[in-house]
C-alpha positions as CSV (number, residue, x, y, z in Angstrom):
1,X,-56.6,-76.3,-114.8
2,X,-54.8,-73.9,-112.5
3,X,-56.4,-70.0,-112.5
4,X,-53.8,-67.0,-112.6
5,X,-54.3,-66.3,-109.1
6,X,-53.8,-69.7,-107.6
7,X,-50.2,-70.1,-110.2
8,X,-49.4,-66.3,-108.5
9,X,-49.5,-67.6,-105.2
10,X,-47.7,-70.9,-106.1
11,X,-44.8,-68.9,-107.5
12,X,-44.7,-66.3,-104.3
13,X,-44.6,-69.8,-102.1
14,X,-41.2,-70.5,-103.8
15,X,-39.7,-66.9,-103.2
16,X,-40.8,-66.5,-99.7
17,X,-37.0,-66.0,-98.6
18,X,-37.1,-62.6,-100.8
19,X,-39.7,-61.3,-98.1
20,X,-38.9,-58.2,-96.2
21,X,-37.1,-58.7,-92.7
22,X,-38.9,-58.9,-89.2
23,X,-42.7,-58.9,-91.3
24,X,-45.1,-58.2,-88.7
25,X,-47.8,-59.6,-90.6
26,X,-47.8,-63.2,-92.4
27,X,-47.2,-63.2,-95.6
28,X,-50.8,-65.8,-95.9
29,X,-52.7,-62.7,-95.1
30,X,-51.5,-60.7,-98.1
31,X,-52.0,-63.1,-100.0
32,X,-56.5,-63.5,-98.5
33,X,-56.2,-60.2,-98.5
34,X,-55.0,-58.9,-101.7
35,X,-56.3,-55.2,-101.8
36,X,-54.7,-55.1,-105.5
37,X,-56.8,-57.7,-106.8
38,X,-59.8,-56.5,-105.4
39,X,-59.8,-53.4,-106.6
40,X,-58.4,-53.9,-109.9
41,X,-59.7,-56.4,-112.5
42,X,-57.9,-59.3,-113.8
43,X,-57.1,-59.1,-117.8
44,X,-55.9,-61.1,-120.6
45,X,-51.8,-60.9,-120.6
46,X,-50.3,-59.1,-123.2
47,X,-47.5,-60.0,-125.6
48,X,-44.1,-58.7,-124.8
49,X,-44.4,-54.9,-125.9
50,X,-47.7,-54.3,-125.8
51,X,-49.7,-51.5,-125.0
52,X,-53.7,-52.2,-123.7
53,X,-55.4,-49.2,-125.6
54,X,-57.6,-47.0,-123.7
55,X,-61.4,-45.9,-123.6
56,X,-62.0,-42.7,-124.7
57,X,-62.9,-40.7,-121.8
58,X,-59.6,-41.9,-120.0
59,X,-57.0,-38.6,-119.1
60,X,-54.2,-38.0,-121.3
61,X,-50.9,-39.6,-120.5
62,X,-47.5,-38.9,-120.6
63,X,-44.7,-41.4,-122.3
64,X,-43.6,-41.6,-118.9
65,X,-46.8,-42.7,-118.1
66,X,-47.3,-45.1,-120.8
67,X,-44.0,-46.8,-120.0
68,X,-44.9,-47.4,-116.6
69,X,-48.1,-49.4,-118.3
70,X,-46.2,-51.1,-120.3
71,X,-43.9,-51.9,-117.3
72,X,-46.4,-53.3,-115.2
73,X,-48.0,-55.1,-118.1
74,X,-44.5,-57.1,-118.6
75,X,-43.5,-57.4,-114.9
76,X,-43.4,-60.3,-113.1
77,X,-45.7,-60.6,-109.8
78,X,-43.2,-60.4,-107.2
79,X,-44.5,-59.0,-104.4
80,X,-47.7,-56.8,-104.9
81,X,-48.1,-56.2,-101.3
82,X,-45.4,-54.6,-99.7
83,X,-46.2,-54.1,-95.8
84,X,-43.8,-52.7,-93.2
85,X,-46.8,-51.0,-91.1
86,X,-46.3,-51.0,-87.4
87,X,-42.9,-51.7,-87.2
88,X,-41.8,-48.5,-85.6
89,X,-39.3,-47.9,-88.8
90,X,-37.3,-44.5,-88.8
91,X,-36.0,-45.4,-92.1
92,X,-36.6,-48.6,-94.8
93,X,-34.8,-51.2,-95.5
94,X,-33.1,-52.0,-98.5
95,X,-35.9,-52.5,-101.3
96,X,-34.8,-56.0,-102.9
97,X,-35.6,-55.9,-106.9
98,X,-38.1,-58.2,-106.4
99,X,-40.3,-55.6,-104.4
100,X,-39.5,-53.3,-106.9
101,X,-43.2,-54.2,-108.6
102,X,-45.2,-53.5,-105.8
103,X,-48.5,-52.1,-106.4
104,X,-49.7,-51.4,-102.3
105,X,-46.8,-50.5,-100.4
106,X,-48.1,-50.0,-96.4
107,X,-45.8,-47.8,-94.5
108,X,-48.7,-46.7,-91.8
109,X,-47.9,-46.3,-88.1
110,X,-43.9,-46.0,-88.0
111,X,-41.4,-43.1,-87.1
112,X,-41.5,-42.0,-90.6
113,X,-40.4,-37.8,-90.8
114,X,-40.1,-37.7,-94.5
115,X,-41.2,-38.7,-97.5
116,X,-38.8,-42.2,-98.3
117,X,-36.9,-41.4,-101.1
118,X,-36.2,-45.2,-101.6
119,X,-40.0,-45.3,-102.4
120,X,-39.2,-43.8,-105.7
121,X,-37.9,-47.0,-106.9
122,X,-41.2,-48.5,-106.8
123,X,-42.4,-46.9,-110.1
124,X,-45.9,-49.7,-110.6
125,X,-46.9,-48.6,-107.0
126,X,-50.6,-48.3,-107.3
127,X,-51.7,-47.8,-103.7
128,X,-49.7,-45.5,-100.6
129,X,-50.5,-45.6,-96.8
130,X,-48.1,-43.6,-95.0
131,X,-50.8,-42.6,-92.4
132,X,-49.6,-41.9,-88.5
133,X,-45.9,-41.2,-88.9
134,X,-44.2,-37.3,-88.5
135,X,-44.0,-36.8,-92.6
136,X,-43.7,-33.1,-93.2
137,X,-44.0,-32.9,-96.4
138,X,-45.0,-34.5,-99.8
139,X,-42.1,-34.0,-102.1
140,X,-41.7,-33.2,-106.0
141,X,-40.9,-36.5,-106.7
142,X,-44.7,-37.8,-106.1
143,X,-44.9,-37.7,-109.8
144,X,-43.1,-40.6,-109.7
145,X,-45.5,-42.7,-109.4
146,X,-47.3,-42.2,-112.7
147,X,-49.7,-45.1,-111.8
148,X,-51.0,-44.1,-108.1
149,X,-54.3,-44.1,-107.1
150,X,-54.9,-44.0,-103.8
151,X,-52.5,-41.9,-101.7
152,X,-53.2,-42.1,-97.7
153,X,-51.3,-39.9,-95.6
154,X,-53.6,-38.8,-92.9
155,X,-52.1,-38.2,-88.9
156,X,-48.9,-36.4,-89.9
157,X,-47.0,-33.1,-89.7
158,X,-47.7,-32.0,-93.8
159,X,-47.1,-28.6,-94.3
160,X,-46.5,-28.4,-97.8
161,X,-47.9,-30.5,-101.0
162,X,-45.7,-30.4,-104.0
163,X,-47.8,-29.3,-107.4
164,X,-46.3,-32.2,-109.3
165,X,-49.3,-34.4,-107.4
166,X,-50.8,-32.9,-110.2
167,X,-49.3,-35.2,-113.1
168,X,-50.5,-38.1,-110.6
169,X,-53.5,-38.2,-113.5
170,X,-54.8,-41.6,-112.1
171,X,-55.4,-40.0,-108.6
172,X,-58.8,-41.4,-106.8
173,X,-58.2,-40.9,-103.5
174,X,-56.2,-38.3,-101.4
175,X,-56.3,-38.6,-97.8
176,X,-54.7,-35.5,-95.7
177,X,-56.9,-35.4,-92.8
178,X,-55.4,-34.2,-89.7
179,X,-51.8,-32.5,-90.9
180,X,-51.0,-28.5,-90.9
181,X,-51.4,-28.0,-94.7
182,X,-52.2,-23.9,-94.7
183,X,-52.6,-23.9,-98.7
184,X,-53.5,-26.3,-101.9
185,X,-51.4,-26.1,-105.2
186,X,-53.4,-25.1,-108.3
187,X,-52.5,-27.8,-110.1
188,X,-54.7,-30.2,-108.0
189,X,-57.3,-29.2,-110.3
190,X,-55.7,-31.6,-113.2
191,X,-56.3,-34.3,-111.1
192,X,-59.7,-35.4,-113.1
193,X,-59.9,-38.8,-112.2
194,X,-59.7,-37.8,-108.6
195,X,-62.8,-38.8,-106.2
196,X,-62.3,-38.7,-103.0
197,X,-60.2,-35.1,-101.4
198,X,-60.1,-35.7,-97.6
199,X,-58.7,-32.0,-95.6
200,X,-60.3,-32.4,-92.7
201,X,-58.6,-30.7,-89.8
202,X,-55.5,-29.0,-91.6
203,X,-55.0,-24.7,-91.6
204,X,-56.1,-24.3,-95.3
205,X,-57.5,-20.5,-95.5
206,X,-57.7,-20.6,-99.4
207,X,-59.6,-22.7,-101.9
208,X,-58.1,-22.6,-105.1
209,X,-60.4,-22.1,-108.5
210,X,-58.4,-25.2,-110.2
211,X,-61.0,-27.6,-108.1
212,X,-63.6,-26.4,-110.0
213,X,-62.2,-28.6,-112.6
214,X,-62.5,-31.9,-110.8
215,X,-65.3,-33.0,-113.0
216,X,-64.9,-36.9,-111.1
217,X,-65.4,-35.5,-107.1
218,X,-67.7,-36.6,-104.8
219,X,-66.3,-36.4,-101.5
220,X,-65.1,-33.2,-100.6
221,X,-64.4,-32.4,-96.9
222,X,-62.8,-29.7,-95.9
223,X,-64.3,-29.0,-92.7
224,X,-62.0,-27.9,-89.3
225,X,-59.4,-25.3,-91.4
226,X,-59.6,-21.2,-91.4
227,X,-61.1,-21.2,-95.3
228,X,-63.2,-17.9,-95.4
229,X,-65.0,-18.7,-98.5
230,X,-66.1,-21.3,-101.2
231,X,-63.2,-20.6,-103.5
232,X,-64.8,-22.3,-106.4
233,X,-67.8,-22.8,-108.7
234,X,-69.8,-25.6,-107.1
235,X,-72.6,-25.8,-110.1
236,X,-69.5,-27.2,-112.2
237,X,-68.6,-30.7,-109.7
238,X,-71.4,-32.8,-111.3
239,X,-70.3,-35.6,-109.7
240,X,-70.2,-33.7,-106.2
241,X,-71.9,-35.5,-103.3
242,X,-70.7,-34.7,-100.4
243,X,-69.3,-31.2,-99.3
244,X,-68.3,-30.8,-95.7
245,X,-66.7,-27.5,-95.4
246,X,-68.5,-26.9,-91.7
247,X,-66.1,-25.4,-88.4
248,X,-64.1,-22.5,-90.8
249,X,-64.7,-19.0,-91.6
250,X,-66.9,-19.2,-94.3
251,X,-69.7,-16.1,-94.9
252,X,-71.6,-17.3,-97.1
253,X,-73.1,-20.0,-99.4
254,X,-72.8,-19.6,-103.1
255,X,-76.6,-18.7,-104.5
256,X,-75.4,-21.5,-107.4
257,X,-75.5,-24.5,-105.2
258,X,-78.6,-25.1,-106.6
259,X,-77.1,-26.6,-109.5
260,X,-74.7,-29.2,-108.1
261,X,-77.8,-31.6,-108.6
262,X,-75.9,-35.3,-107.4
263,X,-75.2,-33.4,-104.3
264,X,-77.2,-35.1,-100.9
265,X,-74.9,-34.1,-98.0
266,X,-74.0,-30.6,-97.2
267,X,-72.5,-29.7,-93.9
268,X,-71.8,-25.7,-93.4
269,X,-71.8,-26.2,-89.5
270,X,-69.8,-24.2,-87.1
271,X,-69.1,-21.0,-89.5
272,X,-70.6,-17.4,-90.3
273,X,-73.1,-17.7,-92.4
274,X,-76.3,-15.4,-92.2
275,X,-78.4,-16.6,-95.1
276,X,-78.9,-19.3,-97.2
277,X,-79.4,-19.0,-100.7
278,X,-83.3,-20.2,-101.9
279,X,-81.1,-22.5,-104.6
280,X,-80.6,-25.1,-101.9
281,X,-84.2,-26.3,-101.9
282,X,-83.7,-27.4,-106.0
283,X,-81.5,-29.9,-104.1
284,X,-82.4,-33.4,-103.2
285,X,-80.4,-33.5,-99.6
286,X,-80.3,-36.1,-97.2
287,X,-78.4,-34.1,-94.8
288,X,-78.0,-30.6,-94.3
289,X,-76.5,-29.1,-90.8
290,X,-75.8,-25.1,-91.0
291,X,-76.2,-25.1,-86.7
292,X,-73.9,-23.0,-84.8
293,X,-74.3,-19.8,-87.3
294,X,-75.9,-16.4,-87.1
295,X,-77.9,-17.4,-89.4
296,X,-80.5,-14.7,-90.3
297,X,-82.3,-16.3,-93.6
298,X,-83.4,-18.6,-92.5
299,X,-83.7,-17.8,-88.7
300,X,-82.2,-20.0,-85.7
301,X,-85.8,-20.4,-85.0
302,X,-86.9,-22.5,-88.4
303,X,-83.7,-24.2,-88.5
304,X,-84.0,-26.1,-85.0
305,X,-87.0,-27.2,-87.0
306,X,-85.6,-29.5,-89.1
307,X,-84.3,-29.8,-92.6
308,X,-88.1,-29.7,-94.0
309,X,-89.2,-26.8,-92.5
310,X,-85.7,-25.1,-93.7
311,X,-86.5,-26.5,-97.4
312,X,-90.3,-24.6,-96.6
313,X,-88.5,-21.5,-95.9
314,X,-85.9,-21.5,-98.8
315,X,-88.5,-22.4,-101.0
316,X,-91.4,-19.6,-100.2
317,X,-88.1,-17.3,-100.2
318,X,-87.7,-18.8,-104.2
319,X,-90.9,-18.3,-104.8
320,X,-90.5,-14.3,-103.6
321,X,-87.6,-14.3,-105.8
322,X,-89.8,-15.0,-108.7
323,X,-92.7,-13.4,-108.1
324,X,-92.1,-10.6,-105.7
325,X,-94.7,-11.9,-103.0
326,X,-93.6,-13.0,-100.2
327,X,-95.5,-15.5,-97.7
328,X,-93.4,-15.7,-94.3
329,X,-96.1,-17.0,-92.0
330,X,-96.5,-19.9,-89.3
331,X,-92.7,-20.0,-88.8
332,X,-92.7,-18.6,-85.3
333,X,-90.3,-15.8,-85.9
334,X,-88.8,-13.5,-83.7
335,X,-87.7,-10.8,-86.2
336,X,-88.7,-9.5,-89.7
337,X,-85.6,-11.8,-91.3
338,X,-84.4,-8.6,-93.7
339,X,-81.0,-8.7,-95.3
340,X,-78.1,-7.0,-93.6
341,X,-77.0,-3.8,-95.9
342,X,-73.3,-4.9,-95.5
343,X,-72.7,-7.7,-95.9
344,X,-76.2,-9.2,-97.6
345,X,-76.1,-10.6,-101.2
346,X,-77.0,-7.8,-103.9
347,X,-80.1,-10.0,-105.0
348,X,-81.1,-10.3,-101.9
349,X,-81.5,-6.6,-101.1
350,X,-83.0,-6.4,-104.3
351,X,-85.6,-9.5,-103.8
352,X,-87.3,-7.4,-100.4
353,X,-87.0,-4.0,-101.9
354,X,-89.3,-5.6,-104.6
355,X,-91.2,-7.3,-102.7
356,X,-95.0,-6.0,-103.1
357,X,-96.9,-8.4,-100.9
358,X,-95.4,-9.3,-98.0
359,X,-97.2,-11.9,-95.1
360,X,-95.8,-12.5,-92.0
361,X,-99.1,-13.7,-89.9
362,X,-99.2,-15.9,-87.0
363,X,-95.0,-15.6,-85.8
364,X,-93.9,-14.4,-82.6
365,X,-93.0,-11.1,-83.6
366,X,-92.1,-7.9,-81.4
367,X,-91.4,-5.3,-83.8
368,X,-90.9,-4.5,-87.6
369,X,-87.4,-3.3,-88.9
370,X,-87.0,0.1,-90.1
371,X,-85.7,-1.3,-93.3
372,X,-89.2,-1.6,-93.8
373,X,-89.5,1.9,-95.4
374,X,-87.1,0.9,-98.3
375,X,-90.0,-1.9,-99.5
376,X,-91.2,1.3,-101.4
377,X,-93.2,-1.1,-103.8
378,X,-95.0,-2.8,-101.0
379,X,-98.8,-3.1,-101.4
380,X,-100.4,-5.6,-99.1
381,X,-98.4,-5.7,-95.4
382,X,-100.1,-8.8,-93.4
383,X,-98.6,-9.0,-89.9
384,X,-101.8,-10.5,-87.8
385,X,-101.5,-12.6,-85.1
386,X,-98.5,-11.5,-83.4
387,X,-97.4,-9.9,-80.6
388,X,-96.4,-5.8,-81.9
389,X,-97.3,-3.4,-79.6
390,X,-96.9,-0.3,-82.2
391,X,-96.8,0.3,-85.8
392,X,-93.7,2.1,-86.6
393,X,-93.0,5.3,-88.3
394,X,-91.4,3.5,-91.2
395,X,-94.7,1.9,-92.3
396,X,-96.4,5.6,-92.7
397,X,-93.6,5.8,-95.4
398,X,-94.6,3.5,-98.0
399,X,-96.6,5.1,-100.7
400,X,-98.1,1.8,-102.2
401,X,-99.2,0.2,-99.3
402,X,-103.1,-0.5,-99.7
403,X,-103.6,-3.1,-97.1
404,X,-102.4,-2.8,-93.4
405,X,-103.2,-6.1,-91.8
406,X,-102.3,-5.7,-87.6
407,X,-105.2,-8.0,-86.1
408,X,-104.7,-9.6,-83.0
409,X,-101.2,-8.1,-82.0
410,X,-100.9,-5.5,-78.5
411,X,-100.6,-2.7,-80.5
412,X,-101.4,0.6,-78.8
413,X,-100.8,3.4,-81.2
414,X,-100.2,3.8,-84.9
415,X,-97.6,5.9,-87.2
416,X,-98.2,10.1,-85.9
417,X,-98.0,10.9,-89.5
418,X,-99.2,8.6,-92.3
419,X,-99.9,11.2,-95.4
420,X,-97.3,9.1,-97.4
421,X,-100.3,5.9,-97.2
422,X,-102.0,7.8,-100.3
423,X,-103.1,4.4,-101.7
424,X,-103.8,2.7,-98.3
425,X,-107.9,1.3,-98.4
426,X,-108.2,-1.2,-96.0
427,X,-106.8,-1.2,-92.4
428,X,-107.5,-3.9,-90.3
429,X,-106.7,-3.5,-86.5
430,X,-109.1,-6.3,-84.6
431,X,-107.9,-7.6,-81.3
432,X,-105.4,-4.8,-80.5
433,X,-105.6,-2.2,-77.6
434,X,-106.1,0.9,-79.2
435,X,-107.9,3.5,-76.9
436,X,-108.7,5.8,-79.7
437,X,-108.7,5.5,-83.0
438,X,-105.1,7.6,-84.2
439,X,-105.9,11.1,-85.6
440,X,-103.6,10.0,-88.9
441,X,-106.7,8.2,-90.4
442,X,-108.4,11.8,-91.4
443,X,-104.9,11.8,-94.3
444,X,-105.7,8.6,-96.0
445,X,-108.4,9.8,-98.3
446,X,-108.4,6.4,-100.3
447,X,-109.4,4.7,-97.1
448,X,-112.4,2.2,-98.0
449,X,-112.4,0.8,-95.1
450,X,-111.4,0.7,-91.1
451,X,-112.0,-2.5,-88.5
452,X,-111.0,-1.7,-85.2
453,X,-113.1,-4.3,-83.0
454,X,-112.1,-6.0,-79.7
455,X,-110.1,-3.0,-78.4
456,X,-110.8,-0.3,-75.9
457,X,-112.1,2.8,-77.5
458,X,-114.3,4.8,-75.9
459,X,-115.6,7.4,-78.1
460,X,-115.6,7.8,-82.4
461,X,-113.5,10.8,-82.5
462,X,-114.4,13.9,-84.0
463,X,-111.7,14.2,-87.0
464,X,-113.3,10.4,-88.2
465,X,-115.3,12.5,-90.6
466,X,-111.3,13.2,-92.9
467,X,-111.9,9.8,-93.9
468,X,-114.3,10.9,-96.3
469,X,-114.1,7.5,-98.9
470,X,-114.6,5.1,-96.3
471,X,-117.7,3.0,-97.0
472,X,-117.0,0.4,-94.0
473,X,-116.4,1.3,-90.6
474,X,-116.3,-1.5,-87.9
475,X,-115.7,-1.3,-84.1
476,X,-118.1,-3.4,-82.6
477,X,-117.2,-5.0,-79.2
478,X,-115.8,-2.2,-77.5
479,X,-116.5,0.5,-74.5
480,X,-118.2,3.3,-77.0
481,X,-120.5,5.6,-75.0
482,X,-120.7,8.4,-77.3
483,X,-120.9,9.5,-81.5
484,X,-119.7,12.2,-82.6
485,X,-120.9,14.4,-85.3
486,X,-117.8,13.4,-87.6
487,X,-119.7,10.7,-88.3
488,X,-122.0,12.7,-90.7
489,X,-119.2,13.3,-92.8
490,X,-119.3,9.8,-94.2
491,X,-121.5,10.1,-97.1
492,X,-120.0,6.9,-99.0
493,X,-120.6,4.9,-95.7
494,X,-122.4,1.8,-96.3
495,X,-121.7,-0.3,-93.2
496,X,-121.3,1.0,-89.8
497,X,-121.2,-2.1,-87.1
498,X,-121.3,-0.5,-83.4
499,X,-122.6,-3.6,-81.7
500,X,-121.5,-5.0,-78.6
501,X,-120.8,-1.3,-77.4
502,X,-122.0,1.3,-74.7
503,X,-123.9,3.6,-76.5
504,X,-126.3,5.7,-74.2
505,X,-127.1,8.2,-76.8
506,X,-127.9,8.6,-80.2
507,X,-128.2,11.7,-82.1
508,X,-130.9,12.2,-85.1
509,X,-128.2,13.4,-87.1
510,X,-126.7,10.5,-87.8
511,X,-129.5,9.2,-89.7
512,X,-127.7,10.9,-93.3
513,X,-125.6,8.6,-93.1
514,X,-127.6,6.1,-95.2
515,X,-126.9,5.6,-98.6
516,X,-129.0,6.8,-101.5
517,X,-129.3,3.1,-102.8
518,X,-130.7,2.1,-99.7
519,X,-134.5,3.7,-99.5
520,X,-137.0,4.0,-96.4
521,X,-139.0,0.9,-97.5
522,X,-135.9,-1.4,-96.9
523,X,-136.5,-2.0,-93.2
524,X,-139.6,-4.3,-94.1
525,X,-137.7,-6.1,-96.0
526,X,-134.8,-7.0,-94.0
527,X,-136.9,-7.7,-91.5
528,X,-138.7,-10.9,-93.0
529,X,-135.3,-12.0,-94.0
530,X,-134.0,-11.9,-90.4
531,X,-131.9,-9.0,-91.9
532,X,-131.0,-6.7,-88.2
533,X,-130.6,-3.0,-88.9
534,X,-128.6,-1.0,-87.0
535,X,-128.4,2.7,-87.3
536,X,-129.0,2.4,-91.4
537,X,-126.3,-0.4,-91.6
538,X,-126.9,-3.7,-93.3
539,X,-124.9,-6.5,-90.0
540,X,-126.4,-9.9,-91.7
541,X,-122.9,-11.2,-92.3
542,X,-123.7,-12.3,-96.1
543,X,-125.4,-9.0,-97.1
544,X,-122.4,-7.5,-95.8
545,X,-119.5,-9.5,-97.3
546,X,-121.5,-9.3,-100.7
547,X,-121.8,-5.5,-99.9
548,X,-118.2,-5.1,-99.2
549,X,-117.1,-7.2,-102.5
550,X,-118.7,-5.2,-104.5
551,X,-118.2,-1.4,-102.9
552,X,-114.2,-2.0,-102.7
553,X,-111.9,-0.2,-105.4
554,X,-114.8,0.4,-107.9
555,X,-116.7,-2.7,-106.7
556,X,-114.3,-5.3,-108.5
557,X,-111.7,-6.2,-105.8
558,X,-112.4,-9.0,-103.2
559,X,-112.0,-7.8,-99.9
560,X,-108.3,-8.9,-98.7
561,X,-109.7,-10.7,-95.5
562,X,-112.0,-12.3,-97.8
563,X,-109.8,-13.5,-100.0
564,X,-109.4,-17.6,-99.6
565,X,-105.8,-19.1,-98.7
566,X,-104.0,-20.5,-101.9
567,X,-101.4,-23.3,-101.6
568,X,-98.2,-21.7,-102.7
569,X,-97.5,-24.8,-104.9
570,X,-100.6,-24.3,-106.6
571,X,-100.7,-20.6,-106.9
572,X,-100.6,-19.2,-110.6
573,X,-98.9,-16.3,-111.3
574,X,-97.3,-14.0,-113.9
575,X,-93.7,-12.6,-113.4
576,X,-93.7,-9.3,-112.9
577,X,-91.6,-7.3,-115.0
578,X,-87.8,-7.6,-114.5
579,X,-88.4,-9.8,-111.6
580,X,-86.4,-12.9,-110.8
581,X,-83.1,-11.2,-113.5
582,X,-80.5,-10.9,-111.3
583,X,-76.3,-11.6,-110.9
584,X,-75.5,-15.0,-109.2
């Protein structure tokens, strides 16, 4: 027996003479190539007057609507393809009644400049291509075509879409790539069937809200127009999985990307955006291009890196978000990546004005911001292994600091004034070029403890002796020649390391500064444990880091060299209070 199809095509072999004049195209390809029935499945016919009932998540229709279901339902085939691509046409031709139930009608690559108001006879039309003509506009009367689909109109002059697209409800597709549309209508965002919106390359400066409503989207692109900014809530397009709004005007990325969840391709390309928000590594991209922006957070510098090392960033900056610690190191950065005042997101201020420890070790950095002073809660500053050649004033600002971490930079001098560093116990300066050490250090009477090896000092400076809680002083491997009597100030001292130095002289007063604890008798001792003592220091490297473990803020605190690297996806932690609240 016969299928449907195969009777269909019989039937259209009979009323070939009802086909359109001068058909560029035989009519045996549209029928091989019947886009209708491949996209649309087959069903069982329905008795005269009836209506094929609906699932329940389907839109809500219109009697107009509903007629033209029951219309197509009842019609006969005809011709389901209608093609007059190509043909150079100015205007159509006469639209016989037997092409009056088309359901792809192909009008692509002709002299079209407007809209055909003959098309508005073909009420069952399911699928438009009016692509490559000089159309300059899409009229009101798009609504009537209560059953379209797929509307193609890329490659014209469209300056205007009518809002009565809007009552289009069966919308899937909308293809306006390459016209001069400069605005959408709001009512766009009825369209919730709607899955594909294609703007490539149009003047569009304005998003509107409505398309946050387009629960069914996922392909967005947008790119090549003047928009400034996102325009609507992301998080709400579930089905969202590609967004390409790259080569426009846009800012910023909304810090609630994070929960668009389906979304794999993001493309912010070509724009003006300084930071990314930490949201976007919660995302499961495949592709993510944000070149050609003065991008600041992340910097230019992790971003030529790859999409990974991006993710790395965004995540340890999540992490600082939530915790208030904030690990920046081995990213080979250039600058201390601090949010602009102006135009910087108000949770992002607040993230690195909380911050308490901050770690930017082994980068390529030249100097430290002067925002630096407004991290008022900062504790622990870790900057090792890079290449500043001073500390500035700023950091002599910070009242919490505790730990001042500058090994192995080219730094030459330290803050003038550093009274503010009332809490400040360990400074760490190996591998600099200090000549002396600065006369600040006599102010910071909780200093525990000062390493200044591999530099080139040349005398222990009188005013040493201000320093009167340190109980570790280190400057082996240096060009010392002399002591001074400052020295004999020290009376917590407990480790003094001058090896690998100059020293000529030695003066008997320095012998008080051994500790109590540590009695006459002890040199024996040592001594059969291969212990070396050095002007009433203990220099075997374990006595000493024990020594320095236990004599550090009441003998509890590790020392913060000491303390072994944690992997940040390992690391346990407890919020701090209030940390982490902030508006998206």
């Amino acid at each position: 027996m016969p299928s449907a199809r195969m009777k269909r095509r019989d039937d259209a072999e009979k009323n070939t003479e009802l086909a359109p004049h001068k058909v560029s195209r035989p009519v045996q390809r549209a029928w091989d190539q019947d886009e209708y029935m491949n996209h649309f499945e087959e069903a069982d016919a329905l008795p005269p007057g009836g209506l094929r009932p609906f699932p329940s998540n389907a839109p809500m229709t219109s009697d107009e609507t509903l007629q033209a279901i029951k219309a197509l339902e009842e019609a006969p085939d005809g011709f389901r393809r209608l093609d007059w691509s190509g043909q150079g046409l100015s205007n159509l031709p006469p639209i016989s009644k037997a092409m009056q139930n088309a359901r792809v009608v192909m009008l692509n690559d002709n002299r079209l400049t407007s809209f055909p108001q003959e098309l508005s006879q073909l009420r069952l039309m399911q699928k438009l291509r009016i692509e490559s003509n000089s159309i300059s506009g899409v009229p009101s009367y798009i609504n009537s075509f209560p059953l379209l689909q797929d509307l193609r109109a890329c490659d014209n002059s469209i300056t205007s879409l009518s809002g009565n697209i809007g009552r289009c409800s069966y919308l899937r597709i909308i293809d306006l790539q390459r016209n001069q549309l400069s605005a959408l209508p709001p009512n766009i965002g009825a369209l919730t069937n709607l899955e594909k919106l294609l703007l490539t390359n149009n003047r569009i400066r304005e998003i509107p809200i409505t398309l946050s409503r387009l629960c069914s989207l996922h392909t967005f692109r947008i790119d090549k127009n003047q928009v400034a900014k996102f325009g609507f809530n992301v998080a709400q397009m579930t089905s969202l999985t590609q967004l390409r709004i790259g080569h426009n005007l846009v800012t910023y990325v909304p810090g609630n990307i994070g929960d668009a969840k389906s979304l794999i391709e993001l493309s912010v390309e070509n724009n003006l955006i300084e930071s990314l928000p930490p949201s976007i590594c919660e995302l499961k991209l495949q592709t993510l291009r944000v070149e050609a922006n003065p991008l600041k957070r992340p910097p230019l510098e992790v971003c030529v890196r790859g999409a990974e090392t991006v993710f790395r960033f965004l995540k340890r900056t999540q992490y600082a978000v939530e915790t208030w610690k904030m690990d920046l190191s081995r990213f080979k950065l250039k600058f201390v990546p601090f949010p602009d005042l102006q135009s910087a997101a108000a949770w992002e201020i607040m993230t690195w004005c909380n911050i308490q420890h901050l770690s930017l070790g082994n980068n390529r950095l030249v100097s430290l911001p002067v925002e630096i002073n407004m991290m008022s809660n900062l504790t622990i500053l870790d900057v090792n292994s890079n290449k500043l050649a001073t500390v500035p004033p700023s950091v002599g600002t910070l009242p919490r600091l505790q730990v001042l971490d500058a090994a192995s930079n080219a730094i030459q001098a330290l803050p003038g004034n550093m009274r503010a560093n009332v809490q400040l116990q360990e400074l760490l300066l190996e591998n600099n070029r200090l000549t002396t050490i600065p006369l600040s250090v006599a102010d910071l009477e909780s200093l525990l403890e000062i390493r200044i090896p591999s530099n080139r000092l040349t005398k222990v400076p009188e005013h040493i002796g201000g320093a009167t809680a340190l109980t570790h002083l280190s400057l082996e491997h240096n060009e010392i020649r002399t002591l001074s009597h400052g020295l004999t100030a020290l009376a917590n001292l407990l480790i003094l390391d001058l090896s690998h130095n100059a020293i000529t002289e030695v003066t008997t007063s320095l012998v008080k500064i051994r500790p109590n604890e540590d009695p006459p008798t002890h040199h024996a001792h040592q001594a059969e444990e291969g212990g070396r003592i050095q002007l009433g220091s203990i220099v075997n490297p374990e006595i000493r880091r024990e020594r320095i473990r236990l004599v550090l803020s009441g003998g509890k605190r590790p020392q913060w060299r000491l303390l072994g690297p944690v992997v940040l996806d390992e690391m346990e932690y407890e919020r701090p209070p209030g940390c982490g609240q902030r508006r998206r």
